[in-house]
C-alpha positions as CSV (number, residue, x, y, z in Angstrom):
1,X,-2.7,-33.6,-23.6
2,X,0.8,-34.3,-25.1
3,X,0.4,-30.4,-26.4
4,X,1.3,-29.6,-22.7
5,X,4.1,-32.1,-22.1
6,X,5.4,-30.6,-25.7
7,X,5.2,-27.0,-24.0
8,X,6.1,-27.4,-21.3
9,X,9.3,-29.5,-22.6
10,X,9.8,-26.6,-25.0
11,X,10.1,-23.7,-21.7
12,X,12.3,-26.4,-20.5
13,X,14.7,-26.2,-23.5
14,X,14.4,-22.4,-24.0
15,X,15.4,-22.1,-19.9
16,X,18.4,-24.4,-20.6
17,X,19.1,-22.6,-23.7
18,X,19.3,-19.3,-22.1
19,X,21.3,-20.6,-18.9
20,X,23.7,-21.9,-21.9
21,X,24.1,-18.4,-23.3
22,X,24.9,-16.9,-20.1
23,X,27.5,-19.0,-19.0
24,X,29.2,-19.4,-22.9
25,X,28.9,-15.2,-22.8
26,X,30.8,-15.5,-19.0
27,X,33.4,-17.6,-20.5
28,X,34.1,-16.0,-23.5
29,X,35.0,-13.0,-21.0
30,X,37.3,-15.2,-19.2
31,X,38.8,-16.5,-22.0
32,X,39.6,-13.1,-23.7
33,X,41.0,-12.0,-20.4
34,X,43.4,-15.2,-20.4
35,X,44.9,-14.9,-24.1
36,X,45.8,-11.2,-23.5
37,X,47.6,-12.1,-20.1
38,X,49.2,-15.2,-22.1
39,X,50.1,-12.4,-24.7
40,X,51.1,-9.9,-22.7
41,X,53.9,-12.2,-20.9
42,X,54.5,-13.9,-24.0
43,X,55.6,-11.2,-25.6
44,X,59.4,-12.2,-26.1
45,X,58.7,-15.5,-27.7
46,X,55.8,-14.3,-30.4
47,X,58.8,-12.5,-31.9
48,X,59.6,-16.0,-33.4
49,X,56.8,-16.0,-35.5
50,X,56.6,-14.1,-38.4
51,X,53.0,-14.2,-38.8
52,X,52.9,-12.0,-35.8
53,X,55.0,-9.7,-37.1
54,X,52.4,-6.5,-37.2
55,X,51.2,-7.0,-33.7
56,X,54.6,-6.8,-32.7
57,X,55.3,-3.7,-34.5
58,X,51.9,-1.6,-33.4
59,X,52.8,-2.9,-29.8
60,X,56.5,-1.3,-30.3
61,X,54.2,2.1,-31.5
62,X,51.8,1.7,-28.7
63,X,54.6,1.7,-26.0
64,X,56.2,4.2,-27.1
65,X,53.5,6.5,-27.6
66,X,53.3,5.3,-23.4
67,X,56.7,6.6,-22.8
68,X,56.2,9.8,-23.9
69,X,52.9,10.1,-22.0
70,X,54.5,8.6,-19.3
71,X,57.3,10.9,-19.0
72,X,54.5,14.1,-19.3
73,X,53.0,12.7,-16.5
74,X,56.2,12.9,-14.8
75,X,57.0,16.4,-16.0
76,X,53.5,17.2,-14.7
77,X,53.8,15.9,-11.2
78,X,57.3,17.6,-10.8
79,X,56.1,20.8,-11.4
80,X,53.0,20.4,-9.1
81,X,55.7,19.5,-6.7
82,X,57.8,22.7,-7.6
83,X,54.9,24.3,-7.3
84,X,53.6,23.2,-3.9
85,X,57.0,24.0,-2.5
86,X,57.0,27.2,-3.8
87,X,53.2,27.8,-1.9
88,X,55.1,26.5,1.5
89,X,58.1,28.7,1.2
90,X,55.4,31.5,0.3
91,X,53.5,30.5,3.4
92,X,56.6,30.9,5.9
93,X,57.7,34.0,4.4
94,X,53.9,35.2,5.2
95,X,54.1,34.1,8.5
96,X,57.3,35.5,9.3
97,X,56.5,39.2,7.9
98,X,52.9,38.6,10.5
99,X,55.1,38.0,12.9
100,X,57.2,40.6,12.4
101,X,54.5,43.1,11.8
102,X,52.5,41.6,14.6
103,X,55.5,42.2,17.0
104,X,55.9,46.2,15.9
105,X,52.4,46.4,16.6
106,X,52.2,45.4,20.0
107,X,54.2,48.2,21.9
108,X,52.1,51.0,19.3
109,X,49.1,49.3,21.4
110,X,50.5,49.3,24.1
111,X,51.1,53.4,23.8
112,X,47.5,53.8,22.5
113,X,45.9,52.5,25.4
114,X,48.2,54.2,27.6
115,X,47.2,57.6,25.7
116,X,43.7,56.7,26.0
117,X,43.6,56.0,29.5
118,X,45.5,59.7,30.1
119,X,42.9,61.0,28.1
120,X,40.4,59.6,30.4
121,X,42.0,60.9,33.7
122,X,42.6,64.6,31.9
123,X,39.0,64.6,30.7
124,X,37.7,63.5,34.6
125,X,40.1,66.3,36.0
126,X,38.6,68.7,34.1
127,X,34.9,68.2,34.6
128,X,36.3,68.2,38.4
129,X,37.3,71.8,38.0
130,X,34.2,72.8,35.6
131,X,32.3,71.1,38.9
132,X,33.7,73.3,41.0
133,X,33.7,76.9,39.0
134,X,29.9,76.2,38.8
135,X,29.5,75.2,42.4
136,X,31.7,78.6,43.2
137,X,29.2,80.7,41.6
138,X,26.3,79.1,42.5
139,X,27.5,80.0,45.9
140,X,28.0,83.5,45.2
141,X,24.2,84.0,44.1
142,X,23.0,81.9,47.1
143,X,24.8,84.7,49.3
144,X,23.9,87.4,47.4
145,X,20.4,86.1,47.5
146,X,20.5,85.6,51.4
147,X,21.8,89.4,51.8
148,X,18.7,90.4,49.5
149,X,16.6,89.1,52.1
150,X,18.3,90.2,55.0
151,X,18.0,93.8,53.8
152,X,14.4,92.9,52.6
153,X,13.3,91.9,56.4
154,X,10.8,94.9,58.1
155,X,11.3,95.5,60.9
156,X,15.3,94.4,60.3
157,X,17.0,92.5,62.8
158,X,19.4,93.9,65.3
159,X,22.5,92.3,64.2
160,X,21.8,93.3,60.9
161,X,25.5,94.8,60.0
162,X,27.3,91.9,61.6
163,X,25.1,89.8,59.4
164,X,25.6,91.5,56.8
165,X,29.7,92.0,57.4
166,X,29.6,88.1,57.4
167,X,27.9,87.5,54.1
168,X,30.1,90.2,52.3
169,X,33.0,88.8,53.7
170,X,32.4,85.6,52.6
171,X,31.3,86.5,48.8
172,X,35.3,88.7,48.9
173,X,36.8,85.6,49.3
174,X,34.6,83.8,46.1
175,X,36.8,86.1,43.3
176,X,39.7,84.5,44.2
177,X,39.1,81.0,44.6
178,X,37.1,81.4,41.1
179,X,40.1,82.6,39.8
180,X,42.1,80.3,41.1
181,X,39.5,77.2,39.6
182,X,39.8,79.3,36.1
183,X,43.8,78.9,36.4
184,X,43.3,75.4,36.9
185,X,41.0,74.6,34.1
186,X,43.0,76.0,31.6
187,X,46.0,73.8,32.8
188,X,43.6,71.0,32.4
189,X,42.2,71.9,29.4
190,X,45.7,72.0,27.9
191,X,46.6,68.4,29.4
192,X,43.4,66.9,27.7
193,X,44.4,68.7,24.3
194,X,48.0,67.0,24.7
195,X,46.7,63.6,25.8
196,X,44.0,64.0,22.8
197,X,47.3,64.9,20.5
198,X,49.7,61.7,21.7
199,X,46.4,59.5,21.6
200,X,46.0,60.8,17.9
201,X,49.5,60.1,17.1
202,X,49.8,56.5,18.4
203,X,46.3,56.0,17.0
204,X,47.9,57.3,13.5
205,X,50.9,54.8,13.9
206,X,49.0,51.7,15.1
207,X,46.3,51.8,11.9
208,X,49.7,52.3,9.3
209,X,50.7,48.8,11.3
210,X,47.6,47.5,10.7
211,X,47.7,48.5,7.1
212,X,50.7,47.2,6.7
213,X,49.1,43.5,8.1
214,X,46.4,43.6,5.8
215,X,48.4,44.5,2.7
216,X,51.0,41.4,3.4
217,X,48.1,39.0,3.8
218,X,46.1,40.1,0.8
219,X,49.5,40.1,-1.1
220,X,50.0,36.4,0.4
221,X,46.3,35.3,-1.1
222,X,46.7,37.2,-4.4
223,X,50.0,35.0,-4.8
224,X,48.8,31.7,-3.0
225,X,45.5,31.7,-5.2
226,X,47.4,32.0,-8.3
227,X,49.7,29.0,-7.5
228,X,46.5,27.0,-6.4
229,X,45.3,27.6,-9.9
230,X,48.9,26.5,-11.4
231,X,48.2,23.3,-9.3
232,X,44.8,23.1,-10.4
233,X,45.8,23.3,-14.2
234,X,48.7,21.1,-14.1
235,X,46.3,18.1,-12.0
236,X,44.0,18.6,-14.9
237,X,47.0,18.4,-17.2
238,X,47.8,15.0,-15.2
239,X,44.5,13.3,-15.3
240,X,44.2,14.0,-18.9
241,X,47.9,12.3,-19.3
242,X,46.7,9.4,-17.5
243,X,43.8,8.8,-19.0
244,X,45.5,9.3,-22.2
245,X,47.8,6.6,-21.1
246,X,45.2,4.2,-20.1
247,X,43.5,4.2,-23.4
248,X,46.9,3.4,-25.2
249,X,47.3,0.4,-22.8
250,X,43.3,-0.8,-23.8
251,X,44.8,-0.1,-26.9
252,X,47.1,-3.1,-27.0
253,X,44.6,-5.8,-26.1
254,X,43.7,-6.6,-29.4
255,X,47.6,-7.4,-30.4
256,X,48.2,-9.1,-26.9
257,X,44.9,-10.8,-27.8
258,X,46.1,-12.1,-31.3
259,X,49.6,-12.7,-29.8
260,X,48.0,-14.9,-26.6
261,X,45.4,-17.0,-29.0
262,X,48.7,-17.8,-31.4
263,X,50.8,-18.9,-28.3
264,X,48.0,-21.0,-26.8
265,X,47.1,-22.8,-30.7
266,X,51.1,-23.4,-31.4
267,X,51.1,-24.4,-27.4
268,X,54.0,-21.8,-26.8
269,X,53.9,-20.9,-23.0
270,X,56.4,-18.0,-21.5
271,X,59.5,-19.0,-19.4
272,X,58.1,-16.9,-16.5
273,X,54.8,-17.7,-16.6
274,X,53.7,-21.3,-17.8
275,X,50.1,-21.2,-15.9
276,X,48.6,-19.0,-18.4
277,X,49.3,-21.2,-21.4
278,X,47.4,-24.1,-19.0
279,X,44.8,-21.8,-18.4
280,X,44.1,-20.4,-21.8
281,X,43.8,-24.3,-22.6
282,X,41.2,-25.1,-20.4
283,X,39.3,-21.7,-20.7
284,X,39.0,-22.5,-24.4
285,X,38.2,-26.2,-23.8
286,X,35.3,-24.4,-21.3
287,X,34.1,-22.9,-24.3
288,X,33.9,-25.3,-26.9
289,X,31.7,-27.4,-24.5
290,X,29.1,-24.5,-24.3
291,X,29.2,-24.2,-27.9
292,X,28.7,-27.9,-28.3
293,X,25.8,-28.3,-25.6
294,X,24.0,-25.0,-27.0
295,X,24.5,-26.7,-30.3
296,X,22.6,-30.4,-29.0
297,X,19.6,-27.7,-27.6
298,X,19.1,-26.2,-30.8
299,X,19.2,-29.7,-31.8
300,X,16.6,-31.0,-29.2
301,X,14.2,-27.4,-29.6
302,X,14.0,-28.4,-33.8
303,X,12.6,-31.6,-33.7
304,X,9.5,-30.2,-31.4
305,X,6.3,-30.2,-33.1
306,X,5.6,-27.0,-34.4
307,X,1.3,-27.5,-34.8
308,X,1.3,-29.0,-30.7
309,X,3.5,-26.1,-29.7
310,X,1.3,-23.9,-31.4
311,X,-1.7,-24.9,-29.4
312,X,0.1,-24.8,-26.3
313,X,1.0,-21.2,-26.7
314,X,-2.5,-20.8,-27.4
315,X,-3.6,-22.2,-24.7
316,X,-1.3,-20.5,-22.1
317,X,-2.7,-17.0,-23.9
318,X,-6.1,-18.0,-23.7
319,X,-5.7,-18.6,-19.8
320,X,-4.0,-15.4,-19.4
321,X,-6.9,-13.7,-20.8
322,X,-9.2,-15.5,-18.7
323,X,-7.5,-14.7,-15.6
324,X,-6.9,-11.2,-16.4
325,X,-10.9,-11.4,-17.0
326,X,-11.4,-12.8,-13.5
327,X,-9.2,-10.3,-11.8
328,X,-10.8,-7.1,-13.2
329,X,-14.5,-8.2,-12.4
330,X,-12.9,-9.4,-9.0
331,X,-10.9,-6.0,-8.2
332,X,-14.2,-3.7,-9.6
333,X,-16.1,-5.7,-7.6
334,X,-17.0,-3.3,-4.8
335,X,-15.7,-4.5,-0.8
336,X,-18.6,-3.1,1.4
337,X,-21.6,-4.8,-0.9
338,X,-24.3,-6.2,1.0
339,X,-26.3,-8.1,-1.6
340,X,-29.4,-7.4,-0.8
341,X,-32.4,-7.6,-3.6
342,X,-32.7,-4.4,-5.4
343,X,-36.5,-4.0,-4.2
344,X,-35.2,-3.2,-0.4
345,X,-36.8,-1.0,1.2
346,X,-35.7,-0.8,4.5
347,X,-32.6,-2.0,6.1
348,X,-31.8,-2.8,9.7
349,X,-27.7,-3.6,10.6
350,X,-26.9,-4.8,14.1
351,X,-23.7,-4.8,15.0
352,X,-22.8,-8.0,17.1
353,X,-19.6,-6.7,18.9
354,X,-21.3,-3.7,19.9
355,X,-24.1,-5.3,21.8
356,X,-21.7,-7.3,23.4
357,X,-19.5,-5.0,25.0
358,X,-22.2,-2.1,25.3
359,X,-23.7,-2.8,29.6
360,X,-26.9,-1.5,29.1
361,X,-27.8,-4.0,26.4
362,X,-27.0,-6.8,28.8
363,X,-29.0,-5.6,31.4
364,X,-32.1,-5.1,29.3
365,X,-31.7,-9.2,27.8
366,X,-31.6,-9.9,31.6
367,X,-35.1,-8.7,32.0
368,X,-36.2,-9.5,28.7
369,X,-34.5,-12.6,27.2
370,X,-36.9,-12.3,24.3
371,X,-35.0,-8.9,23.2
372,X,-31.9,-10.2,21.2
373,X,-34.0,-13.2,19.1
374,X,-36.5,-10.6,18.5
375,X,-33.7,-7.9,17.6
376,X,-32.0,-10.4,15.0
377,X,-34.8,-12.4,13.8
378,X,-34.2,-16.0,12.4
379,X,-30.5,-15.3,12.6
380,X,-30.9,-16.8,16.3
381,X,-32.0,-20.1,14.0
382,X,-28.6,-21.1,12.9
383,X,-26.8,-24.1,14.2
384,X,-23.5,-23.8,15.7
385,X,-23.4,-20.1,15.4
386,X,-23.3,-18.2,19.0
387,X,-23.8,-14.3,17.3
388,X,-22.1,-13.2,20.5
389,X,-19.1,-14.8,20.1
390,X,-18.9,-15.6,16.1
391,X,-20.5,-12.6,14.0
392,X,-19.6,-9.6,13.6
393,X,-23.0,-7.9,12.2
394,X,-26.2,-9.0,11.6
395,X,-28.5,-7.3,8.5
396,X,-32.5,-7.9,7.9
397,X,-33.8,-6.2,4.8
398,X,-37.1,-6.3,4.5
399,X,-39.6,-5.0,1.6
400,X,-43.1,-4.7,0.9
401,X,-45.2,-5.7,-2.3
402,X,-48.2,-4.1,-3.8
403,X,-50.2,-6.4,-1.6
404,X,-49.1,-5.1,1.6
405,X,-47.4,-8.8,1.9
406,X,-43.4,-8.2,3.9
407,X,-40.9,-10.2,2.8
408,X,-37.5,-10.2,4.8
409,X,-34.0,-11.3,3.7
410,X,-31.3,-11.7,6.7
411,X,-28.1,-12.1,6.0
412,X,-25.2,-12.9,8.8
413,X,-21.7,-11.7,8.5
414,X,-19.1,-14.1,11.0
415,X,-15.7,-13.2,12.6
416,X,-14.2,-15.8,10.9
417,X,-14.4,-18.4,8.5
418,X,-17.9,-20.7,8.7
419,X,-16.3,-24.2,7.8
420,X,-17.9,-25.1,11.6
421,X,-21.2,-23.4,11.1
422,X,-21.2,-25.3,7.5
423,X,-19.8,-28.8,9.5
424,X,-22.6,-28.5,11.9
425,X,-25.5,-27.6,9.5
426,X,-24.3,-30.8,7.9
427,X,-24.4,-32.9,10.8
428,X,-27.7,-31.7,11.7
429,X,-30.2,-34.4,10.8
430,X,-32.8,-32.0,10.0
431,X,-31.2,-29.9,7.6
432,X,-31.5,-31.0,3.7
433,X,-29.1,-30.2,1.5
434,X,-29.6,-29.1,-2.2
435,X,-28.4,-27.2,-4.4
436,X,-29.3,-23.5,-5.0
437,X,-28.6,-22.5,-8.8
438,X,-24.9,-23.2,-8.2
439,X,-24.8,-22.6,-4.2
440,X,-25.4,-25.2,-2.0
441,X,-28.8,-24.8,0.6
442,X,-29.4,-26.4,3.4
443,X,-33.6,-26.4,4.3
444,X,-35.0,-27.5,7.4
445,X,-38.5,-28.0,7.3
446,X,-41.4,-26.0,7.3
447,X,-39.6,-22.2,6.9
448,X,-35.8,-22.2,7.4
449,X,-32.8,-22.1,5.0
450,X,-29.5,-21.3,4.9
451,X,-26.9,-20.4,2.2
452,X,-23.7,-19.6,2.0
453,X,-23.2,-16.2,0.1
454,X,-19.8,-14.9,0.6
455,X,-16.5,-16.0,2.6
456,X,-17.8,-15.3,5.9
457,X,-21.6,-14.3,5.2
458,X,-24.3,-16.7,5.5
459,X,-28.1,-16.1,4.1
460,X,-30.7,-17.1,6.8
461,X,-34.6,-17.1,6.8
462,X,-37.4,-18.4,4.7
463,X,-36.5,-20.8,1.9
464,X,-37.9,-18.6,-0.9
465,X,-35.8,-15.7,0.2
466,X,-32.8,-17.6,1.1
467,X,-33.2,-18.6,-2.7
468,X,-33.5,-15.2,-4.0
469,X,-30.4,-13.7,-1.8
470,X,-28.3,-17.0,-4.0
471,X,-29.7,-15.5,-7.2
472,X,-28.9,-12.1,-6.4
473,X,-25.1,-13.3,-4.8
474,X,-25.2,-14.9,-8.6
475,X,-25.9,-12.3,-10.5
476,X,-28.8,-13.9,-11.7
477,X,-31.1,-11.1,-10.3
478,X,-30.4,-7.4,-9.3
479,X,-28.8,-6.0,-6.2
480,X,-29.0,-3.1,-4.3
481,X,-26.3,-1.2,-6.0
482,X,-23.7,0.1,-3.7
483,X,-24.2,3.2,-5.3
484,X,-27.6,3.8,-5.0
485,X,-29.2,6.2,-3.3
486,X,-30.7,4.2,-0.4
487,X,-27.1,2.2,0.2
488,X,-25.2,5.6,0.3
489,X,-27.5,6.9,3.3
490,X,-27.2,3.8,4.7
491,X,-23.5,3.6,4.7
492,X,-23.2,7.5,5.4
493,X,-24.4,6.2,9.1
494,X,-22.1,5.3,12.0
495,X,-21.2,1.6,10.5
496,X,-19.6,1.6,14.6
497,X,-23.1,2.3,15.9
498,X,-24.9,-0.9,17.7
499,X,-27.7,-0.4,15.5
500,X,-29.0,0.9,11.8
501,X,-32.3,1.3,10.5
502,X,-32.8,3.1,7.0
503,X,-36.0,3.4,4.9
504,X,-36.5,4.8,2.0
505,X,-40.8,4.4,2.3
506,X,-41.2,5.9,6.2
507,X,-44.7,5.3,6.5
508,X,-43.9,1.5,6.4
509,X,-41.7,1.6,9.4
510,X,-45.1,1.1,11.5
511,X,-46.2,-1.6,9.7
512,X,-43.0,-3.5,9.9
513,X,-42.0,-2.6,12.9
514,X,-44.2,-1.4,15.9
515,X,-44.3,2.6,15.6
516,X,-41.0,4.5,16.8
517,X,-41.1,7.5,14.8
518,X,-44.2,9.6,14.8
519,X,-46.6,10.1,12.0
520,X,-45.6,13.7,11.4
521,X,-42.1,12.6,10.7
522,X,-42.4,9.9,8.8
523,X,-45.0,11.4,6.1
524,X,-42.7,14.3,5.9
525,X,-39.7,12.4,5.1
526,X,-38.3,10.5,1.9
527,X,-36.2,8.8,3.5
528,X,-35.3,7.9,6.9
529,X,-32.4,6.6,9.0
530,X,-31.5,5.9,12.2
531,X,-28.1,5.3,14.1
532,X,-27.9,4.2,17.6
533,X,-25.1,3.9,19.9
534,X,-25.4,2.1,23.2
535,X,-22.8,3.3,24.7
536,X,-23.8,5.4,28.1
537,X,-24.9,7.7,27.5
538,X,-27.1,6.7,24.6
539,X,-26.6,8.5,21.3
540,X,-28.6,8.7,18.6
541,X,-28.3,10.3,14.6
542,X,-30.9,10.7,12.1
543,X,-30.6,11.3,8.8
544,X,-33.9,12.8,6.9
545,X,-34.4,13.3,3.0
546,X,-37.5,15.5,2.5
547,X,-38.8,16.2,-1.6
548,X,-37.8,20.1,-1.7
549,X,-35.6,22.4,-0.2
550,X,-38.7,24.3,0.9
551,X,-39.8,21.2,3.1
552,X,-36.5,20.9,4.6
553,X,-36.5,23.8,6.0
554,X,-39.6,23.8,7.3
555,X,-39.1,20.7,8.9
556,X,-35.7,21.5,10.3
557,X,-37.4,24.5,11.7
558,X,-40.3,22.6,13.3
559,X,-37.8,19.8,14.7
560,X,-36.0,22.8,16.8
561,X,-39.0,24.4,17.7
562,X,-41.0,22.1,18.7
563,X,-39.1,18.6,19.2
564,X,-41.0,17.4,21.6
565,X,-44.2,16.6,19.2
566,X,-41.9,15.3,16.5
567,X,-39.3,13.2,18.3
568,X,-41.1,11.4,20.8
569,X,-42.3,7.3,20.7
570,X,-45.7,7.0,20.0
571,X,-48.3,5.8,22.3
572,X,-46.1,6.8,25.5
573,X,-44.7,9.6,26.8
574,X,-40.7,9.2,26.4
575,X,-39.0,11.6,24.3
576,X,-36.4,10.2,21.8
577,X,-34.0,13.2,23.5
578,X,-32.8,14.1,26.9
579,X,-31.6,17.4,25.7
580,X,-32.7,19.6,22.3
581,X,-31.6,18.1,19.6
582,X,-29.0,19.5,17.6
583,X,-30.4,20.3,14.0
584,X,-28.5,20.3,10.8
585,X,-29.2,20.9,6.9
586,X,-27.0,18.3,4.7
587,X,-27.4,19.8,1.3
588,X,-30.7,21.3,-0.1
589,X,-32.8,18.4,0.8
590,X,-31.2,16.7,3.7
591,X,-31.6,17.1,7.8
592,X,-29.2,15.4,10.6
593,X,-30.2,15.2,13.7
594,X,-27.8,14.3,16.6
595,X,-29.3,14.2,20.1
596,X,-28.7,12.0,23.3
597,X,-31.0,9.4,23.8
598,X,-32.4,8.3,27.2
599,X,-32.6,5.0,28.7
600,X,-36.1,4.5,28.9
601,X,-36.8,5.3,25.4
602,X,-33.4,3.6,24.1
603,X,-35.0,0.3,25.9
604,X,-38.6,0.6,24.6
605,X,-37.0,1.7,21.0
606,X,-35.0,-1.8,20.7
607,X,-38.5,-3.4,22.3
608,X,-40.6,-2.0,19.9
609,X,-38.0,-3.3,16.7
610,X,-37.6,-6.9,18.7
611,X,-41.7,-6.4,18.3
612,X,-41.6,-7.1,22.4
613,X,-43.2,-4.1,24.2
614,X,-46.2,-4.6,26.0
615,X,-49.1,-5.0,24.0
616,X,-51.2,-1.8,25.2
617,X,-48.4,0.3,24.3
618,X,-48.5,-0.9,20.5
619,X,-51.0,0.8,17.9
620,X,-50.3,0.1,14.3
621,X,-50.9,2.8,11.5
């Protein structure tokens, strides 16, 4: 194995190796940055050797070329200051002819409101007087009317003159209080007119003022937009400058660079600033012992056997492989299997925690203690394992051979882990352990086993099918695909419900079970599967596969015609319903059923799959 300590010594080196570069590349940074300060301050004394004679004279070139960039960027910001004065001076002047204008404006409003308010009062005086000409003459035919009449009466009254006297002398004095009305509306026609003419005018004089107001301020942007652009130019103008300015300066680090490394190898340090000869020294010292320690790796890494490193790589690929192998059969692996043998034919899933919370289940083990061992079948077998407390679901599968012979597989899925379940099976005297073509089984004599298949799943029952549920956990034999047909009705059930039952051959339910379903049904169906829910009140779902469209219908028609002779427990007269089921078609082939399920017949139901209902109610077909 000294391939591995070569390897892994090797990782080492190339780790160190890299750490090396990192820190030499960090230093080199700092130790650039300190030989163009040293040169930058050192300035004055590099005139002294000749050698640096053209750094000198491109620095000379380089700072001037900043002066005169320098004093543009002067220029610049002058006129933006020229420039901004000249907006504020602008703004005041603004503000001043506002002001101005803002003040004339105020008596012209004044006056217009005044004029509009005479305007009102002329135009109320004269609909007074138009009031009263039209009440005038409506007066005038009211009395003319009322001497129609009078004259009109037969036989006429006696005081028919002085009556008449009375009217005419009142309809003599109408002419010239009409008159006097007409007088007065033309006087007040002519005040409106005039009111109407001084409103005009001071309307007239108060929109030139307001004219005048919006002219200045347009006048005011036109002027302060152009200046904003001046600004706006020259600030480009300025940026450029700058930037201009700081590319000369990055310009100069090469000669401060080649001035600061001569300085620090003649050991020449400026008068003002002797640190930076000092710490040009020791980042150059820094250096050289990064260079000489990268140097003793390369060393270290060459004299490393080649063929050993080889066969290490090799053997860190090979693992990869294997492990990138492992994972993709593990993540494909599909979560909900149940590893059951691939000859299942029916299924039945209990779940644990529903029984235990659901009431009605607890009253019914009450009077029948024989109901839950029946219900889970040698599951009730396993040591240290309370199913009430510790699983979470119980499953039987059970299948039938050519020979009529049932065979049933159980397997038992825990809360948690089993290490206690396992620690007691062990400690139990009567258990034998050996192993199972790679699992370990534990056998009690004559007919029990138990294997652990998964994480928290353990196999229970007879040994030969305990065996066979390893094989197929192994791979060794088939499975009952996930995807197959009977496994996607299965887990197209309520997985919540307290109980699942699915067949795929219906006219076996009655042998392996005593009868629940009816004859009709089950030779009509393909398949069959139940879901019950405990919870009160009982609910119940089944799902049907029939052989033809045809059938389906016909059988979803008879099921809501006539549910009563199709969904009722044999031998005993309890409907599977409390209330007409609710009948739907799933495809071409496929029915669901969803109906409440009563008490009596949800307790005889789980009696009849525990196989402990009385014996008279119990003929097999």
């Amino acid at each position: 194995m000294s391939f591995i300590r070569t390897g892994f010594r090797e990782i080492g080196l190339k780790i160190r190796r890299q750490r090396t570069r990192m820190a030499l590349r960090h230093e080199k940074r700092l130790l650039q940055k300190s030989e163009i300060n040293l040169g930058r301050e050192g300035t004055a004394q590099a005139a002294n050797f000749p050698e640096l004679r053209n750094e000198i004279v491109a620095l000379k070139k380089l700072e001037q070329e900043q002066k005169e960039v320098a004093l543009r960027i002067a220029r610049i910001e002058e006129g933006i200051k020229r420039i901004e004065e000249e907006r504020q001076q602008i703004a005041r002047e603004h503000a001043a002819a506002i002001a101005k204008l803002e003040a004339e404006k105020k008596p012209l409003l004044q006056q217009r409101n005044q004029a509009n308010n005479n305007v009102d009062v002329c135009e109320r005086e004269l609909a007074g007087v138009e009031r009263r000409i039209q009440e005038s003459e409506a007066a005038d035919r009211e009395l003319l009317k009322q001497l129609s009449d009078l004259h009109a009466l037969n036989p006429a009254p006696p005081d028919l003159e002085t009556l008449s006297a009375n009217i005419s002398a009142r309809r003599a004095r109408l002419p010239e209080e009409r008159a006097e009305l007409v007088r007065a509306r033309l006087g007040s026609s002519d005040a409106v007119r005039m009111a109407k003419e001084k409103l005009n005018t001071a309307e007239a004089e108060l929109s030139s003022i307001e004219k005048n107001i919006a002219r200045t301020r347009s006048e005011f942007e036109v002027r302060d937009r152009k200046l904003n652009d001046n600004v706006r130019a020259q600030q480009e103008a300025a940026r450029d400058a700058r930037v201009r300015h700081q590319t000369v300066e990055e310009r100069k680090n090469p000669a401060y660079l080649s001035i600061g490394r001569h300085l620090a190898a003649k050991a020449v340090a400026p008068p003002n600033a002797p640190h930076l000869l000092a710490e040009a020294h020791r980042r150059r010292e820094a250096v050289d012992q990064l260079l000489q320690h990268r140097a003793e790796l390369s060393t270290l890494s060459s004299q490393v056997d080649k063929q050993e490193l080889r066969k290490f790589y090799f053997s860190i690929f090979s693992v990869l492989v294997l492990l990138a192998f492992t994972l993709l059969v593990v993540f494909q692996s599909p979560r909900g299997r149940e590893w059951l043998p691939q000859e299942t034919d029916t299924i039945l899933s209990i779940n644990a925690d529903q029984f235990e919370r659901a009431n009605l289940p607890k009253r019914w083990q009450k009077d029948q203690p024989k109901l839950w061992p029946g219900l889970i079948g040698a599951a009730a077998s396993v040591p240290g394992l309370k199913l009430s407390r510790d699983a979470v679901r119980v499953t039987r599968a059970l299948t039938t051979n050519e020979t009529g012979e049932t065979r049933e597989f159980n397997l038992v899925e825990a809360r948690r882990g089993l290490s206690k379940v396992i620690r007691a099976i062990s400690d139990d005297k009567t258990f034998q352990k050996r192993p199972g073509s790679g699992l370990p089984v534990w056998e009690r004599r004559p007919d029990f086993a138990v294997a652990r298949v998964g994480p928290a799943t353990l196999a229970v029952g007879a040994p030969d099918e305990v065996d066979e549920l390893v094989l197929v956990r192994l791979g060794i034999k088939p499975d009952l695909k996930i995807t197959g047909q009977l496994f996607d009705r299965f887990q197209a059930l309520d997985r919540d419900s307290a109980l699942r039952i699915i067949s795929r051959n219906p006219p076996d339910l009655a042998r392996v079970f005593h009868p629940i379903f009816t004859p009709e049904l089950l030779n009509a169906s393909q398949l069959l599967g139940l879901a019950v829910n405990l919870q009160n009140p009982v609910k119940a779902r089944v799902l049907i596969k029939v052989n033809s469209p045809k059938n389906a219908a016909d059988l979803a028609r008879n099921l809501h015609d006539h549910p009563q002779q199709w969904l009722r427990l044999p031998d005993s007269q309890l409907l599977l319903y409390s209330q007409p089921p609710e009948v739907q078609r799933q495809g071409s082939s496929n029915v669901e059923l969803r109906f409440a399920l009563p008490e009596d017949s949800a307790r005889l139901l789980l009696e009849r799959l525990a196989k402990t209902d009385a014996p008279q109610s119990v003929t097999a077909y």
